[in-house]
C-alpha positions in Angstrom: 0.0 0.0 0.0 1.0 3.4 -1.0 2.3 5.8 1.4 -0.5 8.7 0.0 -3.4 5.7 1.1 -2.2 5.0 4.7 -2.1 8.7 5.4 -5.5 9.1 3.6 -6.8 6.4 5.6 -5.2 7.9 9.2 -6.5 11.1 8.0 -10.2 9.5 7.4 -10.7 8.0 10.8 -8.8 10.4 12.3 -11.7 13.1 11.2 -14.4 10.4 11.8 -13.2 10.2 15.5 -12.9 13.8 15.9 -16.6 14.3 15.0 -17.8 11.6 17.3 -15.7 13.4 20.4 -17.5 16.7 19.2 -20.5 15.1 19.2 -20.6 13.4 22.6 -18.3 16.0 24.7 -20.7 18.8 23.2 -22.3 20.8 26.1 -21.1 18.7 28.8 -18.8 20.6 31.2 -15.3 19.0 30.0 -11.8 20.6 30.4 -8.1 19.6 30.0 -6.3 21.1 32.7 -2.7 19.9 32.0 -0.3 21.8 33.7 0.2 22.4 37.6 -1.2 25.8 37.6 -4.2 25.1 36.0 -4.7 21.9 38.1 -4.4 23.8 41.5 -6.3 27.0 40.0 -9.4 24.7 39.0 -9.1 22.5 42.1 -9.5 26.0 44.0 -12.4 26.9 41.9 -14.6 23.9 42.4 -14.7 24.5 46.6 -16.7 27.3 47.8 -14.0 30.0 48.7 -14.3 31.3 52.6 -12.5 34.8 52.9 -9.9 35.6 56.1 -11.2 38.7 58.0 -9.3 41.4 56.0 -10.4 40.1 52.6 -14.1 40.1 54.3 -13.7 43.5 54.7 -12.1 44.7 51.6 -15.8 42.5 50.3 -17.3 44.8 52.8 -16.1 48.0 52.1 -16.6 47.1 47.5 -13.0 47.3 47.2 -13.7 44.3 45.0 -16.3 42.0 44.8 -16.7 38.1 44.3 -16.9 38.0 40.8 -14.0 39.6 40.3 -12.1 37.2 42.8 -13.7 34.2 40.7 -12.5 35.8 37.5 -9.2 36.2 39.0 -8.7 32.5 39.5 -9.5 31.9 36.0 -6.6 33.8 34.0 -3.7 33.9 37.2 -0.8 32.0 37.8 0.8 30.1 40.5 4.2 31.4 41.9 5.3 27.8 42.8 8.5 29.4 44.4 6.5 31.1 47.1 3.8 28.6 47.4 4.2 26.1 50.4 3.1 22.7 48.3 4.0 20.4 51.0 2.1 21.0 54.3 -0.6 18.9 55.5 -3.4 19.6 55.6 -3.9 22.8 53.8 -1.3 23.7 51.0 -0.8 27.0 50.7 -0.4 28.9 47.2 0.9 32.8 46.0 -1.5 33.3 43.0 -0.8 36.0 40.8 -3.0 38.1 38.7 -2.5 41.3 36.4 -3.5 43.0 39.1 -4.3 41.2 41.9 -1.9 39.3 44.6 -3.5 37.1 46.8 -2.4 34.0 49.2 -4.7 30.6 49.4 -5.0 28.2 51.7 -6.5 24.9 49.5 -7.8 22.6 52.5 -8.9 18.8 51.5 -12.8 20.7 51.7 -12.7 24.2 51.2 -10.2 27.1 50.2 -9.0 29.9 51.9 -8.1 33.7 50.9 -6.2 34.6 53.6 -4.2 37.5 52.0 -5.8 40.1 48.4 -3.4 42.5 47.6 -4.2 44.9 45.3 -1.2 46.5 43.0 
């Protein structure tokens, strides 16, 4: 068999899967989160966040609000460097934003904002 058939041949089921994956992962809530950032980021964003006392009160006082702190978690990083990865229970994290500073404490059942700092 030519070489031009097998790749025509790869090529056609290749396709074919592709449209059954886009027709069976279509409107179901699927992500690839590949890389250690966006692995802790989303793990973060499925627990309802609780809020130290100073980031209560920059809530309070509309310094910022919730959904800006949700929209924060979707496009920051993770300075891995100042992040304590390896404590038990709770692991803590610097996330960085544009921004937006802020400190998390990621327990096994809920996360933690202990520190927002605005730049």
């Amino acid at each position: 068999m030519k070489i031009v058939h097998r790749f025509g041949f790869y090529m056609g089921g290749f396709s074919i899967g592709l449209v059954f994956l886009i027709f069976f992962l279509s409107g179901k809530k699927t992500s690839c989160a590949y890389g250690p950032d966006a692995r802790v980021l989303k793990n973060i964003r499925t627990k309802k966040p609780q809020y130290s006392t100073s980031v209560q009160e920059q809530l309070n006082a509309k310094i910022i609000d919730t959904l800006t702190l949700h929209s924060i978690f979707k496009n920051a990083d993770i300075n891995f460097s100042k992040s304590d990865t390896k404590s038990a229970p709770c692991r803590t994290y610097y996330v960085e934003a544009e921004k937006y500073e802020m400190v998390v404490e990621n327990c096994p059942k809920d996360a933690i904002i202990k520190t927002l700092i605005i730049l």
